[in-house]
Backbone as a ProteinNet text record, in pm:
[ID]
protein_1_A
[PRIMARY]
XXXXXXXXXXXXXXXXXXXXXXXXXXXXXXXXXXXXXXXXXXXXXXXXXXXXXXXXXXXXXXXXXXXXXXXXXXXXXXXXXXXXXXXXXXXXXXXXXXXXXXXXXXXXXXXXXXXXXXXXXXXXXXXXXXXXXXXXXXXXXXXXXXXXXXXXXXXXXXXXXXXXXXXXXXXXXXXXXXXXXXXXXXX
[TERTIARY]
3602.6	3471.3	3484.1	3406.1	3415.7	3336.7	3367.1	3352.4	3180.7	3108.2	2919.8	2933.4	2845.4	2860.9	2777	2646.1	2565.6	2627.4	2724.5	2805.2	2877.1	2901.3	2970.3	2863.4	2934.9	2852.6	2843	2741.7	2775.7	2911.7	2918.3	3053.6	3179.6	3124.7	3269.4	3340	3445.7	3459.8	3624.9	3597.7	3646.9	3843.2	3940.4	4042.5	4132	4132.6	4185.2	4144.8	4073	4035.9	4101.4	4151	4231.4	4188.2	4207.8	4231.9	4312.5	4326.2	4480.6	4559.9	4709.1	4789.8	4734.9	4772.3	4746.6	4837.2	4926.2	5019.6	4962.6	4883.1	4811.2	4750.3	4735.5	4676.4	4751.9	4876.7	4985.9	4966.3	4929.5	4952.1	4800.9	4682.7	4599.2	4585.4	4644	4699.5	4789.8	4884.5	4929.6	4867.9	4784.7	4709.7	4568.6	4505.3	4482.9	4522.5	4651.9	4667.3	4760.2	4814	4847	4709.1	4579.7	4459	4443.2	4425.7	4353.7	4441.2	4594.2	4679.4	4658.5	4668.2	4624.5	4457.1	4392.9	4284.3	4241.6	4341.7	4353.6	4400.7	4552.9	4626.4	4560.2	4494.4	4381.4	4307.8	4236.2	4114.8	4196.3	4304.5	4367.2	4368.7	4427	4451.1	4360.8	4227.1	4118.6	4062.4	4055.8	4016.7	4069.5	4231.5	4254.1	4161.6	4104.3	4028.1	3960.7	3886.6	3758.5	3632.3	3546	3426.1	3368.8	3283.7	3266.3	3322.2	3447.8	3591.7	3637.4	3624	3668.6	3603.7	3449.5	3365.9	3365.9	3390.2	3404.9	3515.1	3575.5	3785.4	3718.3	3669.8	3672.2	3579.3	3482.2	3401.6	3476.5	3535.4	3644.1	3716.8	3814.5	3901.5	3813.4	3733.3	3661.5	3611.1	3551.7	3506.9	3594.4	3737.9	3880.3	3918.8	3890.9	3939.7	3869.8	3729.2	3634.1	3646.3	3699.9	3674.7	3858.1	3942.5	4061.1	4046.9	3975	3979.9	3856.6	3764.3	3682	3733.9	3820.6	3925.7	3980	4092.1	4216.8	4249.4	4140.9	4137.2	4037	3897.7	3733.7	3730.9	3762.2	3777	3847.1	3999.7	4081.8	4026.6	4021.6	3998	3845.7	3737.2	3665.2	3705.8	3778	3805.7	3941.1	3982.9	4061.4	3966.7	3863.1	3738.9	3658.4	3683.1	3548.9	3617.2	3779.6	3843.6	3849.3	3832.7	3845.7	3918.3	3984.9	4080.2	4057.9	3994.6	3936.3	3995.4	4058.5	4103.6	3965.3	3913.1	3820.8	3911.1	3800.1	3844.2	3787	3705.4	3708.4	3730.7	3832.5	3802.6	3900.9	3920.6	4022.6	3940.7	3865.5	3800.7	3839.9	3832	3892.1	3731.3	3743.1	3572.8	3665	3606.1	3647.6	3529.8	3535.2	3471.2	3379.7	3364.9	3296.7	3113.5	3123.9	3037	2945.5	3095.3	3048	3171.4	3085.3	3198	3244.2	3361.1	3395.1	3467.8	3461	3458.9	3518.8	3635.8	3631.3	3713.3	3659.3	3668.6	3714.8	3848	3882.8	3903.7	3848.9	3817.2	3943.7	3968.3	4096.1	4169.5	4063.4	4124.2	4141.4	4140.7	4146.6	4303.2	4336.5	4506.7	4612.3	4664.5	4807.9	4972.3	4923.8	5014.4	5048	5086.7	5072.2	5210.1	5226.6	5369.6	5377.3	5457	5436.4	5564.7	5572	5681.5	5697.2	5736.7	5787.3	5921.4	5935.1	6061.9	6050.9	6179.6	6231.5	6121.9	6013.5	5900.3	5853.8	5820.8	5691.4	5739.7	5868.3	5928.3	5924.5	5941.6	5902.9	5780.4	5704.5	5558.1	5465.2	5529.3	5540.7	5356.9	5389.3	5305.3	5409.1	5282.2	5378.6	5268.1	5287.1	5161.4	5139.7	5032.5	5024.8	4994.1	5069.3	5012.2	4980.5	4834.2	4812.5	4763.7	4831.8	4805.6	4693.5	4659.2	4496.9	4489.4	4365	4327.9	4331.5	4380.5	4403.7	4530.1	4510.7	4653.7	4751.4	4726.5	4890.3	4787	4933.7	4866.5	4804.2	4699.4	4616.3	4730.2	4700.9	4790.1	4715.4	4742.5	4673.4	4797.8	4751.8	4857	4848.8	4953.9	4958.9	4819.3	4860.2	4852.5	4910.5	4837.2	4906.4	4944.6	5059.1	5131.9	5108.2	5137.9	5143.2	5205.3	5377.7	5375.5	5311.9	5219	5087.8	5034.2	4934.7	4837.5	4944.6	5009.8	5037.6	5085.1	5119.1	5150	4984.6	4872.3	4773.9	4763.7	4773.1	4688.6	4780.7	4880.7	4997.3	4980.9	4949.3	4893.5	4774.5	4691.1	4526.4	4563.4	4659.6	4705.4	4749.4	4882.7	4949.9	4834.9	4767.8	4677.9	4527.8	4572.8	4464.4	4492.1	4612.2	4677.1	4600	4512.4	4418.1	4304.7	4249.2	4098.5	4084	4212.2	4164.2	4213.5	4275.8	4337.3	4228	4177.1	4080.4	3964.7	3926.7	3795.7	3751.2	3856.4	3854	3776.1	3769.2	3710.3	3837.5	3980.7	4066.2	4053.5	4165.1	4214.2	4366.8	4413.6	4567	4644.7	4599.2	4747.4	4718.9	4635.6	4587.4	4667.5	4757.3	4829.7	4983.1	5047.7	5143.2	5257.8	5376.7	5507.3	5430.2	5419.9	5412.7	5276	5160.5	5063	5086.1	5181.2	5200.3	5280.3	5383.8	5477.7	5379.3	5273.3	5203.6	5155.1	5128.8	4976.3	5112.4	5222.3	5319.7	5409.7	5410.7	5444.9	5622.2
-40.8	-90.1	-169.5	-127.7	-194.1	-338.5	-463.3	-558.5	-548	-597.4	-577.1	-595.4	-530	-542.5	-606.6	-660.8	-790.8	-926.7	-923	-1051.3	-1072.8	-965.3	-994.8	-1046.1	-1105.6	-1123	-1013.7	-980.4	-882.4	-928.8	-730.1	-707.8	-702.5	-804	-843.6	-682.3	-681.2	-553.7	-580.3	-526.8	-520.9	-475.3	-561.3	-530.5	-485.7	-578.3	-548.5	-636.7	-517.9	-617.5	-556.5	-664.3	-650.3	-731.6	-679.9	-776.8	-779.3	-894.5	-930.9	-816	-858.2	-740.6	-671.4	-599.8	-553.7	-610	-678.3	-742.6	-808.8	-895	-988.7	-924.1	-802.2	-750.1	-687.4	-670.4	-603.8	-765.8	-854.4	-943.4	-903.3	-881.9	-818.2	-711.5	-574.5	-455.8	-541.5	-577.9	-560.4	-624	-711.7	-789	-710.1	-635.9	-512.4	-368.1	-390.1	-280.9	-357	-476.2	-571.8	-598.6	-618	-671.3	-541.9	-364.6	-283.8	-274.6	-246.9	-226.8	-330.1	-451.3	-538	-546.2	-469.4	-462.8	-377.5	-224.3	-123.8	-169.5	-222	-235.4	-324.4	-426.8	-565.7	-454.4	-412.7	-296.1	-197.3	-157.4	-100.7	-132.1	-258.3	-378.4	-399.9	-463.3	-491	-406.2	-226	-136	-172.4	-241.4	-245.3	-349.8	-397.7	-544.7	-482.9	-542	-473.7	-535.4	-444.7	-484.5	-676	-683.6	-683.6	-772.5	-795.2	-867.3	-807.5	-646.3	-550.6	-495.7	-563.3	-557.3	-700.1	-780.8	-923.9	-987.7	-887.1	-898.4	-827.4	-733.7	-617.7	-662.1	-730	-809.5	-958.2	-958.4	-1124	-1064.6	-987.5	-882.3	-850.4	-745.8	-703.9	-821.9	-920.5	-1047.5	-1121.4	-1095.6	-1179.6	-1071.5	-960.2	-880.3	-867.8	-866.7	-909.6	-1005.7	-1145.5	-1237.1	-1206.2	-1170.7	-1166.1	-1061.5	-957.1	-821.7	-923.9	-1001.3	-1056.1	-1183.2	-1294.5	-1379.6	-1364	-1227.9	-1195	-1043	-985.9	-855.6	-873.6	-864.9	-852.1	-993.6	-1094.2	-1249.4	-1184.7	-1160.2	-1140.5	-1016.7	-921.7	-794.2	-839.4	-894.3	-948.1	-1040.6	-1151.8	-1239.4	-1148.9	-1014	-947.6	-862.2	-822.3	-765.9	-799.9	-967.5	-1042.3	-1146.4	-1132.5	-1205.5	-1106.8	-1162.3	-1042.3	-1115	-1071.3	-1135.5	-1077.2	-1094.7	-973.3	-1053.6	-955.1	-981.5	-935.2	-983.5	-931.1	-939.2	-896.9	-921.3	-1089.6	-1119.6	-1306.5	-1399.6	-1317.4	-1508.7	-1366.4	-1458	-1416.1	-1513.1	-1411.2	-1475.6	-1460.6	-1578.9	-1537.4	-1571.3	-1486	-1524	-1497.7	-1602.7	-1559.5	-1645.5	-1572.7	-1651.5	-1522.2	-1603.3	-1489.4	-1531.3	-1674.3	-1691.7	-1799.4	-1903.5	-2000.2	-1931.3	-1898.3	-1819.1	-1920	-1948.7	-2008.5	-1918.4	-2006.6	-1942.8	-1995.5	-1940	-2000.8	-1914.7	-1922.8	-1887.9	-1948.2	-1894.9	-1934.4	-1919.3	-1910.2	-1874.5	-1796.6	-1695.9	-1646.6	-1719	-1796.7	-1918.6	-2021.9	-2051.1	-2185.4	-2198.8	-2050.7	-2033.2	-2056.1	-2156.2	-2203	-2124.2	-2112.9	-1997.7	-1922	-1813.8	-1743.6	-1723.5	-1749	-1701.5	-1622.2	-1550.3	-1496.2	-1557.3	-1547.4	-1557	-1395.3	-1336	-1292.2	-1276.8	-1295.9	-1285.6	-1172.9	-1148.2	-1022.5	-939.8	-1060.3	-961.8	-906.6	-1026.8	-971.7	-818.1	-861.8	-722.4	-599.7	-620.7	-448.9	-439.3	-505.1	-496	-457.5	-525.1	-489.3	-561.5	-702.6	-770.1	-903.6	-1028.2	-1186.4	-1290.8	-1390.1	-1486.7	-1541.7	-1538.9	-1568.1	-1674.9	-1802.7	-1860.8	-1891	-1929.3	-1980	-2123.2	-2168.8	-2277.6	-2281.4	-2401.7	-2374.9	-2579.1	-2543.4	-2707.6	-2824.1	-2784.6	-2860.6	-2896.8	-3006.8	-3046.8	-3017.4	-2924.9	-2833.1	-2706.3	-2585.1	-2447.3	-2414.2	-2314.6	-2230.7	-2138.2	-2114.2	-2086.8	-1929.3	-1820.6	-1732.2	-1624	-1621.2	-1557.7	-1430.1	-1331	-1203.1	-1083.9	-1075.8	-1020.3	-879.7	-771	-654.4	-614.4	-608.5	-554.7	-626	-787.4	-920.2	-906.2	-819.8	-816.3	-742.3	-655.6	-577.5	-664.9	-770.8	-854	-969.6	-1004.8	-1091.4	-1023.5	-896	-869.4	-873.8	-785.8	-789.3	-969.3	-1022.8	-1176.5	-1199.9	-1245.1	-1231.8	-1163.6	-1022.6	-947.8	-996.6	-998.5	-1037.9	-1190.7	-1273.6	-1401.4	-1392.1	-1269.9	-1258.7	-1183.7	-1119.5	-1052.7	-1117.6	-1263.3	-1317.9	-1464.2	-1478.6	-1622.9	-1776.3	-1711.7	-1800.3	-1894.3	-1823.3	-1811.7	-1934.7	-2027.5	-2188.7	-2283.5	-2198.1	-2369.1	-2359.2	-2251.7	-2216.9	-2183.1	-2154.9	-2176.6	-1998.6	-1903.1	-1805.1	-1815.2	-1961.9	-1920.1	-1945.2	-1977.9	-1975.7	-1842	-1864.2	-1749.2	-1752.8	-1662.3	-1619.5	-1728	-1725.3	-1802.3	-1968.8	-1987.8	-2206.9	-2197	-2054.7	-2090.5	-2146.7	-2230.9	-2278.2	-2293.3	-2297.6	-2298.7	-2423.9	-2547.6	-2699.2	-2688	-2609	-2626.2	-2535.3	-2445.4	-2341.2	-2389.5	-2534	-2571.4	-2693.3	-2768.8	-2835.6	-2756.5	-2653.8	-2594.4	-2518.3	-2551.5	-2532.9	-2389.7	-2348	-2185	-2191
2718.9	2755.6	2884.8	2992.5	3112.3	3068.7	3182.7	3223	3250.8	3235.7	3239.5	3381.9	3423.4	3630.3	3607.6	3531	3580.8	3545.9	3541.3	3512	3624.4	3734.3	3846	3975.6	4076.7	4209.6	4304.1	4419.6	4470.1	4543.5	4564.2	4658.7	4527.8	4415.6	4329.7	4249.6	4286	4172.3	4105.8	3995.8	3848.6	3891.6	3910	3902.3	3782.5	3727.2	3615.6	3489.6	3357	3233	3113	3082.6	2944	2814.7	2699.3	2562.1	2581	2469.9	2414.5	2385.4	2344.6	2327.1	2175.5	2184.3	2012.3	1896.5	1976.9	1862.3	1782.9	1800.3	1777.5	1661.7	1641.6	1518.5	1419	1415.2	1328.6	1184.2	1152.4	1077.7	1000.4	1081.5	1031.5	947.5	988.5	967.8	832.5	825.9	688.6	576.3	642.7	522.5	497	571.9	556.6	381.3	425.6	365	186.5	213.9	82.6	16.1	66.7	15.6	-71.1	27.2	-65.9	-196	-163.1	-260.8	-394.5	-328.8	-435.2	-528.6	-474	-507.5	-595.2	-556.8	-627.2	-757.1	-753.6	-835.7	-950.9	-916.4	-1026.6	-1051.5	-994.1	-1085.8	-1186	-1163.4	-1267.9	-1397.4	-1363.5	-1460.3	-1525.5	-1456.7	-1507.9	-1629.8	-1581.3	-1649.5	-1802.3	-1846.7	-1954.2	-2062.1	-1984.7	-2097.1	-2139.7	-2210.1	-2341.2	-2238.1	-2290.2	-2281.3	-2288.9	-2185.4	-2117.8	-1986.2	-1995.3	-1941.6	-1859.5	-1864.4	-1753.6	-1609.6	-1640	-1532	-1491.3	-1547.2	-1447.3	-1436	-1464.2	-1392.6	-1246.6	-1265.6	-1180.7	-1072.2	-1118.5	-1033.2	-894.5	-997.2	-937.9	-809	-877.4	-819.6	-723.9	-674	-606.7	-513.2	-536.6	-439.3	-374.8	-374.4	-335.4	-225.9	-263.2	-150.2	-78.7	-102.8	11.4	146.7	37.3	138.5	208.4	143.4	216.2	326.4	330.4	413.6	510.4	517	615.7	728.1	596	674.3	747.3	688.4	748.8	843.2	802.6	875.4	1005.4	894.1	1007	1120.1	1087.7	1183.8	1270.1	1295.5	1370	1461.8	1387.1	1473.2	1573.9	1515.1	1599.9	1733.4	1695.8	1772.7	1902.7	1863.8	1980.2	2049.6	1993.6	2051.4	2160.7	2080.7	2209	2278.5	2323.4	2413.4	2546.1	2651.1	2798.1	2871.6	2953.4	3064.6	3179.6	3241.9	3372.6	3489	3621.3	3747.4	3825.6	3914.8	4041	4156.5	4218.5	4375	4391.9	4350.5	4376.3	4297.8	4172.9	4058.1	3958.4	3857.2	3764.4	3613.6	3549.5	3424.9	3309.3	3233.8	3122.8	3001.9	2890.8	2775.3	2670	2562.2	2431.5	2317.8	2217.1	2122.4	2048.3	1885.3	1852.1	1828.8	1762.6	1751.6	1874.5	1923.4	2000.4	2131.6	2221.9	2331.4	2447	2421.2	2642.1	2691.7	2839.3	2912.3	3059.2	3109.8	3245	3342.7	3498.5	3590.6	3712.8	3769.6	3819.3	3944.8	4091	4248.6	4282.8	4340	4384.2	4524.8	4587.9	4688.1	4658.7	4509.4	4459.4	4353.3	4382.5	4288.9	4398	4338.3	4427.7	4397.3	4257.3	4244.9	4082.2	4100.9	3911.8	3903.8	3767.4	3724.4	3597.4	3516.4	3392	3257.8	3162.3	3096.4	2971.9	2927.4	2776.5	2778.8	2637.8	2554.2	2539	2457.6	2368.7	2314.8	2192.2	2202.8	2254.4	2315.5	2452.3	2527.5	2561.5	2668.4	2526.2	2470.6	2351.1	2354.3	2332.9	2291.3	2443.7	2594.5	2715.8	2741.1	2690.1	2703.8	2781.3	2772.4	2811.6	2835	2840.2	2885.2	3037.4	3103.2	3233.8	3312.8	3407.5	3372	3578.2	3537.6	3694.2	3738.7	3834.2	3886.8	3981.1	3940.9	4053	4071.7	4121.6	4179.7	4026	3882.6	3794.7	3769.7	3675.6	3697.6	3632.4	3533.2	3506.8	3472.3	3459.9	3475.5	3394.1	3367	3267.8	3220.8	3089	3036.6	2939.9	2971.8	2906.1	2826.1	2715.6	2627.2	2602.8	2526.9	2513.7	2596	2704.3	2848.5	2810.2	2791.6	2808.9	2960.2	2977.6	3105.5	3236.3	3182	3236.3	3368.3	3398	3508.2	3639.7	3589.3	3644	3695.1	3574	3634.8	3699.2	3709	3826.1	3940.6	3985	4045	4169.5	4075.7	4105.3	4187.5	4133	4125.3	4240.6	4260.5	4390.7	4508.3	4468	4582.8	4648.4	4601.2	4655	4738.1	4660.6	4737.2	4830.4	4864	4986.9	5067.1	5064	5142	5202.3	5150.6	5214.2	5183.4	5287.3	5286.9	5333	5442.9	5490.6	5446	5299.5	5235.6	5224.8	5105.1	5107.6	5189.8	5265.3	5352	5507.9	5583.5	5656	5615.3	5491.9	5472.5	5526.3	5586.9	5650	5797.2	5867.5	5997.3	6069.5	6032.7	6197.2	6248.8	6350.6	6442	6358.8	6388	6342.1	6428	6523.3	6592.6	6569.5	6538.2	6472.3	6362.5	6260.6	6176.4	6180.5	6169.1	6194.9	6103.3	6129.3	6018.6	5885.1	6002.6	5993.7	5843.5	5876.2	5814.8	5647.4	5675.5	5577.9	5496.6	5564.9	5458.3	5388.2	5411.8	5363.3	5250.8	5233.2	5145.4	5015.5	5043.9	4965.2	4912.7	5056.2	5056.5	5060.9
[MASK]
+++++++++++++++++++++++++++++++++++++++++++++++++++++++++++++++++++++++++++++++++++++++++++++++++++++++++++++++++++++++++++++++++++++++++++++++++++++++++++++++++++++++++++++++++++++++++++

């Protein structure tokens, strides 16, 4: 599902948008499939009681797996649904939430610099968390990133390709840029 283009500014276009990794849902997935088993297996059970003990075993049973398959399955799988991590060409956004959503955005001349981390997992799963520094005072920190060194590569690129944006405001000339000024802005 693309990124809503009335959510962008003009000119803005859609680099790269990701959910979370899918890992994030394998804990789902088995509790998933322990709930039906277990659900199956109590109604079995249930079937042995007498009248009328076997429809409100079966009833109980039946309302536990409900709420376990809504907790632990339907919550989660929602909440990987309605998280987005989108790259533009001017800002790098991140939305999440299912019922109460935030939200924040961050200027692509206002990043001082991105870095990534995964482990062992992460590198199988070929995810990692990303994290970028900007005008706050420690980095944003965004987690399970499918193909994390992609999007920073992205986010890096657009930086080197337009070194000027926050420290000129984009009106110098090339040559007003200086060693002196470039080692200030922390290159």
């Amino acid at each position: 599902m693309a990124y809503p283009k009335d959510l962008l500014s003009t000119g803005e276009q859609v680099i790269v948008h990701k959910h979370p990794h899918f890992k994030m849902l394998i804990l789902p997935i088995f509790a998933f499939l322990i709930a039906v088993a277990a659900g199956i297996w109590g109604i079995v059970l249930a079937a042995e009681f007498s009248p009328p003990w076997d429809l409100v075993a079966g009833v109980v049973i039946g309302v536990i797996v409900v709420l376990v398959l809504v907790l632990r399955v339907f919550a989660p799988l929602m909440r990987w649904r309605t998280t987005h991590f989108v790259v533009t060409t001017d800002r790098v956004i991140a939305r999440e939430g299912i019922i109460t959503r935030t939200g924040i955005d961050i200027p692509m001349r206002r990043i001082h610099s991105v870095r990534f981390e995964h482990g062992l997992l992460d590198r199988i799963f070929g995810c990692g968390t990303l994290f970028i520094e900007s005008a706050s005072e420690e980095a944003l920190r965004f987690d399970d990133i499918p193909g994390v060194e992609k999007v920073h590569t992205y986010i890096y690129q657009h930086l080197n390709d337009n070194p000027y944006d926050d420290y000129y405001d984009g009106r110098a000339d090339e040559e007003d840029f200086t060693p002196e000024r470039e080692s200030r802005r922390g290159w």
